[in-house]
MOPAC internal coordinates of N, CA, C and O (Angstrom, degrees):
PM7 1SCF
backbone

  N    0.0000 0     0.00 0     0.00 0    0    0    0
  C    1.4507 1     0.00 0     0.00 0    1    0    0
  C    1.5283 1   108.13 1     0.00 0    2    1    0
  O    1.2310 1   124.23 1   -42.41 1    3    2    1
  N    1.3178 1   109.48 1   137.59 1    3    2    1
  C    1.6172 1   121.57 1  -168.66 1    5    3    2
  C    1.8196 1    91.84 1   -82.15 1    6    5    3
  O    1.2310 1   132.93 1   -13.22 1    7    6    5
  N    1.5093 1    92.62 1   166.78 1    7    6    5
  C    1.5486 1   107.68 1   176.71 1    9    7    6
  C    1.5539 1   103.85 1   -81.53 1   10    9    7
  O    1.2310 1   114.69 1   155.59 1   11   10    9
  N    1.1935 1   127.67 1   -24.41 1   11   10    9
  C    1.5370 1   127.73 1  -173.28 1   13   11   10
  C    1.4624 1    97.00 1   -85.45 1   14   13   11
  O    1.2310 1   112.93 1   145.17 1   15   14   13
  N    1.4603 1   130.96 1   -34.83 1   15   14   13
  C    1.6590 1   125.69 1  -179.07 1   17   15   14
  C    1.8678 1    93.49 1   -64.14 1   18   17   15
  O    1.2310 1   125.98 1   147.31 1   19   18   17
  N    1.0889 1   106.12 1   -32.69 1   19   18   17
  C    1.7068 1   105.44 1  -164.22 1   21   19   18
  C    1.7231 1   104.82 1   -70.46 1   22   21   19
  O    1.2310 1   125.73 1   129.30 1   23   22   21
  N    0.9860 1   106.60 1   -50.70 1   23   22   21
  C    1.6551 1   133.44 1   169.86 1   25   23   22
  C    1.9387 1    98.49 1   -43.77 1   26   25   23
  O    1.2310 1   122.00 1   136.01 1   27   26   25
  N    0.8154 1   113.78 1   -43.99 1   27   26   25
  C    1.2793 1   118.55 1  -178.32 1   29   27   26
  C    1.2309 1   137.75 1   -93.90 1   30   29   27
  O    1.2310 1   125.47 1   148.81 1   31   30   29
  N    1.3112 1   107.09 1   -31.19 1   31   30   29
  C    1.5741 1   117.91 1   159.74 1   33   31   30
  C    1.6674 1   103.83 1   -69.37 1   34   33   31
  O    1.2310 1   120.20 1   177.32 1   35   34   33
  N    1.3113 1   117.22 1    -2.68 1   35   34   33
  C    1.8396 1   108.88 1  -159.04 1   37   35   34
  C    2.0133 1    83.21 1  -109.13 1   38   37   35
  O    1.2310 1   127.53 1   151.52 1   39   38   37
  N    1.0400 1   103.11 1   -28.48 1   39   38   37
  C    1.6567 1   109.36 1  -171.63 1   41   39   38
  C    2.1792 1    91.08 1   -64.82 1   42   41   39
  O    1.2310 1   120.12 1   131.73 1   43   42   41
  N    1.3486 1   117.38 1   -48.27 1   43   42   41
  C    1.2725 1   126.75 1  -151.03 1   45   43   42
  C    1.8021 1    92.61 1   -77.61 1   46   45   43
  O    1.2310 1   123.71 1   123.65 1   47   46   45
  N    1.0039 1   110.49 1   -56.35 1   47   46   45
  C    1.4991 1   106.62 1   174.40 1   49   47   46
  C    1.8341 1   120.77 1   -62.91 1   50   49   47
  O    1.2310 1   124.52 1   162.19 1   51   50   49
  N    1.2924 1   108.93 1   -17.81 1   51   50   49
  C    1.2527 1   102.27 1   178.59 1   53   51   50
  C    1.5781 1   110.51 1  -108.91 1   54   53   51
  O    1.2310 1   114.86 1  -177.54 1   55   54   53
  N    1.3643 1   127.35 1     2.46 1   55   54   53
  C    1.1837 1   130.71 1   154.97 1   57   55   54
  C    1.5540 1   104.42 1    88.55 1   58   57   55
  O    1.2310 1   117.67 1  -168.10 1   59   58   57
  N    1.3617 1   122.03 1    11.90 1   59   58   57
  C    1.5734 1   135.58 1   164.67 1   61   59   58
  C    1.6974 1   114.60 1   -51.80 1   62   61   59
  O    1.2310 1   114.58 1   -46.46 1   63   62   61
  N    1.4096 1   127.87 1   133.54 1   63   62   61
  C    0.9007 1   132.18 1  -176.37 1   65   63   62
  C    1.8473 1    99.72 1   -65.42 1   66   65   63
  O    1.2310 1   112.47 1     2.40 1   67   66   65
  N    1.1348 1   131.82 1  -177.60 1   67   66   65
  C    1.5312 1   132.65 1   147.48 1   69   67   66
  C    1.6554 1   109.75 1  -144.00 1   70   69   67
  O    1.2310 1   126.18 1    -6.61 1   71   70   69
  N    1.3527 1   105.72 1   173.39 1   71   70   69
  C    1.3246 1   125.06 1  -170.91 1   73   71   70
  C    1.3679 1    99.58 1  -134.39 1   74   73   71
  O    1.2310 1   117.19 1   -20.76 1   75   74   73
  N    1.3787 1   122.95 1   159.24 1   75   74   73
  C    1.3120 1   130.36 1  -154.92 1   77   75   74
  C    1.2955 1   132.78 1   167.34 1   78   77   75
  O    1.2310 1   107.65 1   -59.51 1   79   78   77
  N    1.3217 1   140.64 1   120.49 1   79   78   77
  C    1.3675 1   150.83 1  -176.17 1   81   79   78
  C    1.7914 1   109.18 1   -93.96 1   82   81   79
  O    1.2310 1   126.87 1   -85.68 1   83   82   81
  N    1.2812 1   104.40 1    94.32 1   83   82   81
  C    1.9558 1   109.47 1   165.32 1   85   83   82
  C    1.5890 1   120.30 1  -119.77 1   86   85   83
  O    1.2310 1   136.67 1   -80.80 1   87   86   85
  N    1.5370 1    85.31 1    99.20 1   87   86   85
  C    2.3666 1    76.07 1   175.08 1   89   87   86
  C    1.3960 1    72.76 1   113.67 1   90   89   87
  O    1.2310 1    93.93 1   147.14 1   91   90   89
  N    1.5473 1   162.66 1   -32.86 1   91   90   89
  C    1.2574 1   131.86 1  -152.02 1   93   91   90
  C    1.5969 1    94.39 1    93.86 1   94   93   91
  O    1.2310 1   112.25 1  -156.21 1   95   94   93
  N    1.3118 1   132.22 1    23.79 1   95   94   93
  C    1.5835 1   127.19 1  -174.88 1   97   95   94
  C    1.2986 1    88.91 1  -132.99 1   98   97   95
  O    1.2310 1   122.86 1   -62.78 1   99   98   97
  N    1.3554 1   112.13 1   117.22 1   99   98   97
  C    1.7855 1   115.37 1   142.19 1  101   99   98
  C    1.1990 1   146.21 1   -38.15 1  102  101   99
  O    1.2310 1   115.18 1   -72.09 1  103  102  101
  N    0.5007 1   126.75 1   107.91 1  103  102  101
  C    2.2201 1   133.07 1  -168.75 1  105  103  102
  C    1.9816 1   102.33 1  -113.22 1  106  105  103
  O    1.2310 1   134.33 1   -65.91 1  107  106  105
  N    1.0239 1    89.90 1   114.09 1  107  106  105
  C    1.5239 1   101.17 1   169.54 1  109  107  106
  C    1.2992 1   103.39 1  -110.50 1  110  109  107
  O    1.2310 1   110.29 1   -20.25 1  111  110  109
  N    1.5137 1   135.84 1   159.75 1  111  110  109
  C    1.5435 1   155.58 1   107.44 1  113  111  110
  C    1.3668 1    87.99 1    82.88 1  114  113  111
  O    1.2310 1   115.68 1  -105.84 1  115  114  113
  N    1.5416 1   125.81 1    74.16 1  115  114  113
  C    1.1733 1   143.45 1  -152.74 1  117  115  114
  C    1.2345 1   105.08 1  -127.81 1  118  117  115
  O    1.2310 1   105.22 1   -72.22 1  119  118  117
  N    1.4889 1   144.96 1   107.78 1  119  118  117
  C    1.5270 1   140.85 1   173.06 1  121  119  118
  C    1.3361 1   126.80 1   -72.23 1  122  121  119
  O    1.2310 1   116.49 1   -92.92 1  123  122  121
  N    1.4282 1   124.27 1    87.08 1  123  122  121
  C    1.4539 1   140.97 1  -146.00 1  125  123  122
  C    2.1401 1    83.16 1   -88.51 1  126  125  123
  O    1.2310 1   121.54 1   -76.44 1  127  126  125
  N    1.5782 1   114.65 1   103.56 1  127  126  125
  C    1.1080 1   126.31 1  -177.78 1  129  127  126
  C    2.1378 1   111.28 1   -83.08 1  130  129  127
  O    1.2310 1   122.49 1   121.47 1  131  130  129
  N    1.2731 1   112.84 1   -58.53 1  131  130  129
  C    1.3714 1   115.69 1   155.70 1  133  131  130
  C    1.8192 1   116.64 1  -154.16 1  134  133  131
  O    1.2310 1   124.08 1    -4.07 1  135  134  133
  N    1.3812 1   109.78 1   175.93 1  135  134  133
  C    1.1737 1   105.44 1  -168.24 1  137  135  134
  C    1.5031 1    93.61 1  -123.30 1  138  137  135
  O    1.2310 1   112.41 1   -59.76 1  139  138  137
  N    1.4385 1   131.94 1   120.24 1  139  138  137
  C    1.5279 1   145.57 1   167.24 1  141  139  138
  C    1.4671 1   118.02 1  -101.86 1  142  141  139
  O    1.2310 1   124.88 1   -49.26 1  143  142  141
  N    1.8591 1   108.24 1   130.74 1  143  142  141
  C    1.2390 1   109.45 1   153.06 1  145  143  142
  C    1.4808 1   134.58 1   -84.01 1  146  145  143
  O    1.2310 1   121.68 1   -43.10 1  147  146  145
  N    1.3773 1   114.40 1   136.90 1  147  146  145
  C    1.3885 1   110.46 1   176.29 1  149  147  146
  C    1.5735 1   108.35 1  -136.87 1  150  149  147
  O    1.2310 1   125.23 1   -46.94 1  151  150  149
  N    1.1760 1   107.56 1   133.06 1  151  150  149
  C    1.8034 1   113.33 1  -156.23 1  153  151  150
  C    1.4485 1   111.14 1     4.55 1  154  153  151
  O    1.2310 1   118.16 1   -88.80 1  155  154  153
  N    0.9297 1   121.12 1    91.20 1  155  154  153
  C    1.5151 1   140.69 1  -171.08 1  157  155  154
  C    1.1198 1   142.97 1    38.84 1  158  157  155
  O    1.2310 1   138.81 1  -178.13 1  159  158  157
  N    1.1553 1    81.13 1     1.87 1  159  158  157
  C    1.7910 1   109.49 1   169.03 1  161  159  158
  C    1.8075 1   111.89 1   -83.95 1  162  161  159
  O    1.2310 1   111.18 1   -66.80 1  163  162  161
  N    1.4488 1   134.20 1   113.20 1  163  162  161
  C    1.2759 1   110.91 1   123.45 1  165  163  162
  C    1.1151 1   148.45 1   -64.88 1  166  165  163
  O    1.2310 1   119.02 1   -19.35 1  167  166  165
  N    1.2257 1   119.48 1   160.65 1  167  166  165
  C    1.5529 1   148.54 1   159.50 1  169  167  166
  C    1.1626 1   129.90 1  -112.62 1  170  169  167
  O    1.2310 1   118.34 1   -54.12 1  171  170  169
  N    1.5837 1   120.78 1   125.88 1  171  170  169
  C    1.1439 1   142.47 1   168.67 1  173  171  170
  C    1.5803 1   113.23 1   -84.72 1  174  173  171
  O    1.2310 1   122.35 1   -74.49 1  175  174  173
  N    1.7610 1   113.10 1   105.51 1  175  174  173
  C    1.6272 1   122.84 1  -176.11 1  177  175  174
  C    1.5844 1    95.10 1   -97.08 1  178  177  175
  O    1.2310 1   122.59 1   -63.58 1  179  178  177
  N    1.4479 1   112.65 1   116.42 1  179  178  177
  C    1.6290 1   130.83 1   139.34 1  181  179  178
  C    1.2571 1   148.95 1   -36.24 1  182  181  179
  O    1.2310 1   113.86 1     7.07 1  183  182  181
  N    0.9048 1   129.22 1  -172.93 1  183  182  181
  C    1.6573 1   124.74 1   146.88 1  185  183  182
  C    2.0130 1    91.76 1  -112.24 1  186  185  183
  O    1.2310 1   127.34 1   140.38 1  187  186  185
  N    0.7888 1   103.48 1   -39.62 1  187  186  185
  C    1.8360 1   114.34 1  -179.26 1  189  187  186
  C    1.6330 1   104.70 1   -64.89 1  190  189  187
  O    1.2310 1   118.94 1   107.82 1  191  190  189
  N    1.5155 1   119.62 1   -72.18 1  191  190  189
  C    1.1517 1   115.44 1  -154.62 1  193  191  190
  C    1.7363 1    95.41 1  -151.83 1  194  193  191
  O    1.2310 1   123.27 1     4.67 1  195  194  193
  N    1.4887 1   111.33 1  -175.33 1  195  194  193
  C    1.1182 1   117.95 1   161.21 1  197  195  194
  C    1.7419 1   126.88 1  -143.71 1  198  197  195
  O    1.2310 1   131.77 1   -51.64 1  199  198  197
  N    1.7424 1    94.87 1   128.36 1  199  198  197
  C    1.0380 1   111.14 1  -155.11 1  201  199  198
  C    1.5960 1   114.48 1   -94.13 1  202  201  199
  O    1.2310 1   120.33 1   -32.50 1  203  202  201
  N    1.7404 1   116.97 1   147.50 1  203  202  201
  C    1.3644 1   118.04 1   167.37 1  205  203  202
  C    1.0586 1   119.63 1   -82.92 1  206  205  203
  O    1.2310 1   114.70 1   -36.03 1  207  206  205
  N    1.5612 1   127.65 1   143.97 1  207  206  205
  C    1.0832 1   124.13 1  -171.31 1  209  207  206
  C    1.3512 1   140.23 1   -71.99 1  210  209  207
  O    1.2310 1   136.40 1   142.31 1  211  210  209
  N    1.2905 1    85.84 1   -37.69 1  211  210  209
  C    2.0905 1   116.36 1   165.67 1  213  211  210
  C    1.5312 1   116.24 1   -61.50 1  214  213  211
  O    1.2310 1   124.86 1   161.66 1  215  214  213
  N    1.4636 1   108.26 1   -18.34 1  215  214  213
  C    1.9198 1   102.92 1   172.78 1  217  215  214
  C    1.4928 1    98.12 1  -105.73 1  218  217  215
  O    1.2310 1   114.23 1  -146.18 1  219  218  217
  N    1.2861 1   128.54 1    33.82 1  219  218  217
  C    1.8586 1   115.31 1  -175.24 1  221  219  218
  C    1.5458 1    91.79 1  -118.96 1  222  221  219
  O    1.2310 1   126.52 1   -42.14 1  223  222  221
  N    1.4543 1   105.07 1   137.86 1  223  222  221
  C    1.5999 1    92.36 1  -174.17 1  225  223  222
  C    1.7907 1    82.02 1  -157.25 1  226  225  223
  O    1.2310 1   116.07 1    -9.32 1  227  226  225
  N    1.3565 1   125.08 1   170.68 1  227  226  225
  C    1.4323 1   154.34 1  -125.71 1  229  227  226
  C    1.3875 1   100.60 1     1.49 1  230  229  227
  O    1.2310 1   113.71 1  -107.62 1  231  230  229
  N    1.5177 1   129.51 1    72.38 1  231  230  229
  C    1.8534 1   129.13 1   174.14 1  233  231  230
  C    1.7217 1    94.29 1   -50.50 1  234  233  231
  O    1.2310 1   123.75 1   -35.72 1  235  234  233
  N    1.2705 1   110.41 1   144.28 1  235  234  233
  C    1.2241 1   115.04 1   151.35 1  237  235  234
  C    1.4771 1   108.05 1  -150.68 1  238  237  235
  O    1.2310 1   119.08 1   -52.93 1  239  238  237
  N    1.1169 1   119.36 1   127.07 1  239  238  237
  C    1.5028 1   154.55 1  -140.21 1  241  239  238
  C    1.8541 1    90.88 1  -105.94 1  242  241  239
  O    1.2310 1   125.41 1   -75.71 1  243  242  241
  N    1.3668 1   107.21 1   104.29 1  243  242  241
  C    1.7098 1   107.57 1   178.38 1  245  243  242
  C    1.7366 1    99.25 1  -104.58 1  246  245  243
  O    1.2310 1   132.96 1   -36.60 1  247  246  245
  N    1.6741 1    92.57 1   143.40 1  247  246  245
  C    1.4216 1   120.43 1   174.70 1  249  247  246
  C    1.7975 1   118.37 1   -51.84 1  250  249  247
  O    1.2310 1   135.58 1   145.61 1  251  250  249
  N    1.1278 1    87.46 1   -34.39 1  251  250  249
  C    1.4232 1   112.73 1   171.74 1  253  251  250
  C    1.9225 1   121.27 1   -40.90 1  254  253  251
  O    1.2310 1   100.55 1   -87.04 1  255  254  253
  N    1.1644 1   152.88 1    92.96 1  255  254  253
  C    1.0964 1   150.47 1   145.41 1  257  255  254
  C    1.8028 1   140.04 1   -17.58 1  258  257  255
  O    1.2310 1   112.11 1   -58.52 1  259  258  257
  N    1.0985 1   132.48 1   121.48 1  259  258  257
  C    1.6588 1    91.51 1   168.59 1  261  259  258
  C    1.4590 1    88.63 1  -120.82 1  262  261  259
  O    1.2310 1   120.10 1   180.00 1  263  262  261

């Protein structure tokens, strides 16, 4: 397990907004709801959409609450 999956499962339990680049698209102030494995793949579940884990790249983890 990567340090950014760790970073992220810690964002989902503490109810931290995140920021994030998937596809080359910016994602700001994003409500990261839970994170699921499926044959070795994660997924990142939304309120918007649901995301793969392997296309999410600069996570940044905001101080911010919702």
């Amino acid at each position: 397990m990567n340090i950014e999956l760790r970073f992220l499962q810690k964002a989902v339990l503490d109810k931290n907004y995140i920021n994030f680049t998937y596809d080359k698209q910016k994602l700001k102030k994003i409500k990261p709801l839970k994170l699921t494995q499926k044959d070795s793949n994660y997924y990142l579940h939304t309120k918007v959409s649901i995301y793969e884990f392997d296309k999410i790249k600069n996570i940044q983890i905001s101080k911010e609450k919702f």
